[in-house]
C-alpha positions as CSV (number, residue, x, y, z in Angstrom):
1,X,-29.7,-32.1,8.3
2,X,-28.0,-29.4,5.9
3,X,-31.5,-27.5,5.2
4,X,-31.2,-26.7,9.2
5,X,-27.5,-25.9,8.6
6,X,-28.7,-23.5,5.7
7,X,-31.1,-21.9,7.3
8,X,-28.7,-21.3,10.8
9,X,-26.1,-20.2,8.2
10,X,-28.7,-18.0,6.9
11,X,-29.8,-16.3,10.0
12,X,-26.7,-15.9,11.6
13,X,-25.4,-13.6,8.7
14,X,-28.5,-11.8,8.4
15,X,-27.7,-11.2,12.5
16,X,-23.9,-10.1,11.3
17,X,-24.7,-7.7,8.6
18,X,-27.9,-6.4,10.5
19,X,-25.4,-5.5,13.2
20,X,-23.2,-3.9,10.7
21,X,-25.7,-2.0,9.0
22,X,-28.4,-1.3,12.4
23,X,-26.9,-1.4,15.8
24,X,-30.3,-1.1,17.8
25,X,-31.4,-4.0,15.8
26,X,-28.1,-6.3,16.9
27,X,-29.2,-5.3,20.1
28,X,-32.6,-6.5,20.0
29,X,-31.4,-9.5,18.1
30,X,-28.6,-10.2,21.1
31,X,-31.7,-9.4,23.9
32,X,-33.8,-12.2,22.2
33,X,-30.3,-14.7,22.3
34,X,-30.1,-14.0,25.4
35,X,-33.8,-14.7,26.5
36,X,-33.5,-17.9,24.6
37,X,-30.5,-19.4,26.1
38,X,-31.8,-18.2,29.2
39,X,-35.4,-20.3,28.8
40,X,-33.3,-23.3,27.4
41,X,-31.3,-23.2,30.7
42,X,-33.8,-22.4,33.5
43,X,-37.5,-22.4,31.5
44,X,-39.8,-22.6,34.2
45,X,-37.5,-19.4,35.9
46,X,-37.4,-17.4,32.9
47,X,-41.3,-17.9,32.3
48,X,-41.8,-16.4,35.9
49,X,-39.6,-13.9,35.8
50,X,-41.3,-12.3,31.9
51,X,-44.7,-13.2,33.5
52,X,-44.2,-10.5,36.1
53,X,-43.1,-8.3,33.5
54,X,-44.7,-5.7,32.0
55,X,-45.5,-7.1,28.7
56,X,-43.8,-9.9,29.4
57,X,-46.7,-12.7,27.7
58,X,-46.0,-10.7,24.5
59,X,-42.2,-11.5,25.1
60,X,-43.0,-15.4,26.1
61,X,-45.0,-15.7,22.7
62,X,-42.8,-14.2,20.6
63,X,-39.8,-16.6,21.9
64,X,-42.0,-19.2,21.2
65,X,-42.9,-18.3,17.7
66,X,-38.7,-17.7,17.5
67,X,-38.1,-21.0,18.7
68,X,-41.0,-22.6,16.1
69,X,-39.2,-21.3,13.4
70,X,-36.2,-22.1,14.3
71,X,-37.0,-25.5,14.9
């Protein structure tokens, strides 16, 4: 249970300072949040809607290789 605390502590102050330090990437990194929560809400929606994307199997597969990690 802490090793999961650690490493959310962990990337969630490596979000902070690479806001602090590179605002496109705090951007990126508050695109992919947003993705996420949005495929934990409604995943079958947010699937259709990055499948008729351009590009969007790259986004699908990188969400799930996010949420892998993060598991």
């Amino acid at each position: 249970m802490s090793s999961n605390r650690t490493k959310y502590g962990l990337l969630l102050g490596g979000g902070v300072l690479a806001g602090f330090l590179f605002p496109l990437l705090a951007l990126l990194l508050l695109a992919t949040a947003g993705l996420m929560i949005a495929s934990g809400k409604e995943p079958q929606k947010t699937e259709e809607f990055l499948n008729g994307v351009p590009g969007g199997n790259y986004v699908l597969k990188a969400l799930t290789q996010i949420d892998e990690f993060l598991s």
